[in-house]
N, C-alpha and C positions, 0 to 999 in steps of 0.2 A: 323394404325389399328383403326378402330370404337371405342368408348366406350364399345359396348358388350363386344369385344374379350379382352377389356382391364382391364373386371374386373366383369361388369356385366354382369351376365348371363340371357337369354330370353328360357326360357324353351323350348318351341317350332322354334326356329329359331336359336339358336343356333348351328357354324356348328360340326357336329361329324367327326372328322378329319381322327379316325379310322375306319370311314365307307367311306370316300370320294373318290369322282373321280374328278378328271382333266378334263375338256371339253375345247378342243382348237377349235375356231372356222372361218374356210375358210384361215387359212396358209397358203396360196396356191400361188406359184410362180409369177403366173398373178395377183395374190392381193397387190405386194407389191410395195411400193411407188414408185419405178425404172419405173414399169412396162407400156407402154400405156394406160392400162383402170385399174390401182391400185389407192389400196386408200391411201390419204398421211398419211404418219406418220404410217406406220406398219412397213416398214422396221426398222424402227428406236425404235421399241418395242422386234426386237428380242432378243437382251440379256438376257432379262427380262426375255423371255420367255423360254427361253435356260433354265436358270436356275430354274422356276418353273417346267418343266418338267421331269429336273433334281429332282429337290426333291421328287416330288412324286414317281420316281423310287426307288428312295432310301430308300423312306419308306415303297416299294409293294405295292403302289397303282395303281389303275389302269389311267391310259390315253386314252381320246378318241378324233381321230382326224376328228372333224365334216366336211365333204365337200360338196365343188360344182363338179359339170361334166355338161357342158351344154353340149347337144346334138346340132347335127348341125340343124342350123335355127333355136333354142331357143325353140321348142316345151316344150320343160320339164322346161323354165326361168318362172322363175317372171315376170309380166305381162309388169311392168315398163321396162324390158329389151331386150324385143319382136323385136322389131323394130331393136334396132342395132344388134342382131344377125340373124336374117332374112337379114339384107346386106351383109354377108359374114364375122365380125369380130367374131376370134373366142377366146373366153375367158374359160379359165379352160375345152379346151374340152377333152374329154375320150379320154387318151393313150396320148397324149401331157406332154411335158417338162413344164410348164405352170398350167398344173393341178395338178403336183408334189406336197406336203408340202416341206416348205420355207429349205435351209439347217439348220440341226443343229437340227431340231423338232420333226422327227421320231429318232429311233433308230439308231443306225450303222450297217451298213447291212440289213437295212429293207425289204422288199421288194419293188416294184413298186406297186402303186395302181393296182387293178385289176377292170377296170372299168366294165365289164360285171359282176362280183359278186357285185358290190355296186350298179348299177343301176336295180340288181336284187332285193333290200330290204335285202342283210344280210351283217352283219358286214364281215372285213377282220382283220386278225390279224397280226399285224407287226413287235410283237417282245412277250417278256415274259407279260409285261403291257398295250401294244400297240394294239390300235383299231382304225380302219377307218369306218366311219359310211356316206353315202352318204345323203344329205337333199334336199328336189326337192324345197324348198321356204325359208323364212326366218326364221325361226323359227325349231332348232332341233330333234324336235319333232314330227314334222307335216310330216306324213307316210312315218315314218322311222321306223328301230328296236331298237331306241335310248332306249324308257323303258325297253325293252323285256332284251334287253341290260345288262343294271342299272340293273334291277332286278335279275338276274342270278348273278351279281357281289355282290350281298349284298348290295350295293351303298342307302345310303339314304341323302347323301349331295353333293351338285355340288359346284366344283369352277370352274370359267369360265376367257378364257382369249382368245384374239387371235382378228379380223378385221372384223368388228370396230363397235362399241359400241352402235350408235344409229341404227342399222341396225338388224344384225342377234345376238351378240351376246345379245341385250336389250331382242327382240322377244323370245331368246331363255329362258331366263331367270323369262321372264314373263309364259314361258309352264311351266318351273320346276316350279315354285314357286304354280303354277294350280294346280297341280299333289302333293305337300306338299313334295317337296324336300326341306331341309334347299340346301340355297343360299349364295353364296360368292362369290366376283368378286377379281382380283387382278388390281386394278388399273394401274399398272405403265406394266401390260404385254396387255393393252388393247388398241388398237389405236383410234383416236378420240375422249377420254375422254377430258366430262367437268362438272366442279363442280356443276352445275344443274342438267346434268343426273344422279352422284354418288349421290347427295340429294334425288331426287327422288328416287333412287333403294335403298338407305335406309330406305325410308319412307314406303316399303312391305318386308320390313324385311331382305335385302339382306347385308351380312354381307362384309363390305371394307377394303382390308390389302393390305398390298405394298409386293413384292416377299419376300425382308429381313422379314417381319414380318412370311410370308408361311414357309418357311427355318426352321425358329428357331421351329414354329410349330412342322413341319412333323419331323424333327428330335428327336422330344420328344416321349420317349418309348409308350405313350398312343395311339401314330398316328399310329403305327404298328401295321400291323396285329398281332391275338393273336396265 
C-alpha cells in the first residue's frame, strides 16, 4: 500500500472506500494469456482478481465490468486493430464464447452479455452489484454510460483492475482522474504491471494497494454502505 493509505492522508485524492466502485477492465476470455491474440500475464492475475471482486461484493459495492465487442471487420476497433480484423480474425466478437468475462469474475448465474444492449450505450446488469458497461476505444469513458453510471451509483472513487495496464486500464484512469474521481489501482489484480508505470500513476495521485491490503479495507464497517 502507498504511504497515503498507510497513514497519510491527501485531502483530495484520497480514496473513499464507502463511495467506491470496482472497475474491471476487458476480462474477457479472448484476453487471456491462453488465448491466440491474449495478453500475457492476465490469466495469471485471476485469483487476485477473484478475490477483489469478492470483496467489494461483500461490502455492497458496486462492480463494473468494462468491455470489448468488436464487430465484424473491426469498424467500431481501435485504429491499431483495423487491419487484423478486416482479415477475418475474430476477437471478443458480439455473442461469442470469447467475449464472455474470464471464469470466476461475474457473479454465479450471471447472465450472458447482451451484446445488442451494450453496443446500444447502456449498461447491463448482472447481478445485485454487477454491471457491463461496453467501450468502443481505450479509454472507459470515451462514449460510454460509464459517468452517467458512477453518478447514479453515488461512486466518487474508482479502483481499477483487470488487462493490462499500459493499455486500457492506464487510458482509463487518466479519464477518471480528468473527471476528479479519487483513483486506486490494485496492482497485483493488473496484468502487465511495472514499477515505472505504478510510479508514474502515483505521481497524479493514483492511490497503489495489493488485494490483501483492499480485503482488510472493504471489510472495515466505514467501507459499508450506510
Amino acid at each position: 500500500m502507498t504511504s497515503t493509505a498507510a497513514g497519510r492522508q491527501e485531502p483530495y485524492t484520497t480514496p473513499h472506500f464507502e463511495t467506491s466502485a470496482l472497475i474491471t477492465v476487458d476480462v474477457q476470455r479472448d484476453f487471456l494469456s491462453e488465448a491466440p491474440y491474449g495478453v500475457p500475464g492476465t490469466t495469471e492475475i485471476l485469483p487476485a482478481l477473484r478475490r477483489t471482486v469478492s470483496a467489494f461484493r461483500a461490502a455492497g459495492r458496486p462492480v463494473v465490468h468494462v468491455v470489448r465487442l468488436y464487430e465484424e471487420g473491426g469498424g467500431n476497433a481501435d485504429l491499431v486493430r483495423r487491419r487484423l480484423l478486416e482479415s477475418g480474425v475474430r476477437i471478443a466478437a458480439p455473442g461469442t464464447s470469447g467475449s464472455e468475462p474470464a471464469d470466476g469474475v461475474v457473479p454465479a448465474g450471471a447472465p450472458r452479455l447482451d451484446p445488442e444492449l451494450l453496443l446500444s450505450g447502456r449498461p447491463q446488469q448482472l447481478g445485485p452489484y454487477d454491471y457491463a458497461v461496453f467501450k468502443p476505444r481505450w479509454g472507459a469513458f470515451h462514449r460510454t454510460c460509464l459517468e452517467e453510471l458512477l453518478s447514479e451509483l453515488r461512486v466518487d472513487t474508482l479502483v481499477f483492475a483487470g488487462c493490462n495496464l499500459p493499455n486500457c486500464p492506464r487510458a482509463s484512469i487518466i479519464q477518471a482522474s480528468e473527471r476528479d474521481f479519487r483513483v486506486a489501482l490494485v496492482r497485483d489484480a493488473v496484468s502487465r504491471v511495472t514499477d515505472s508505470a505504478l510510479s508514474e500513476l502515483s505521481g497524479i495521485g493514483v492511490e497503489i494497494l495489493d488485494t490483501a491490503d483492499l480485503e482488510v479495507v472493504l471489510a472495515q464497517p466505514t467501507a459499508r454502505p450506510g
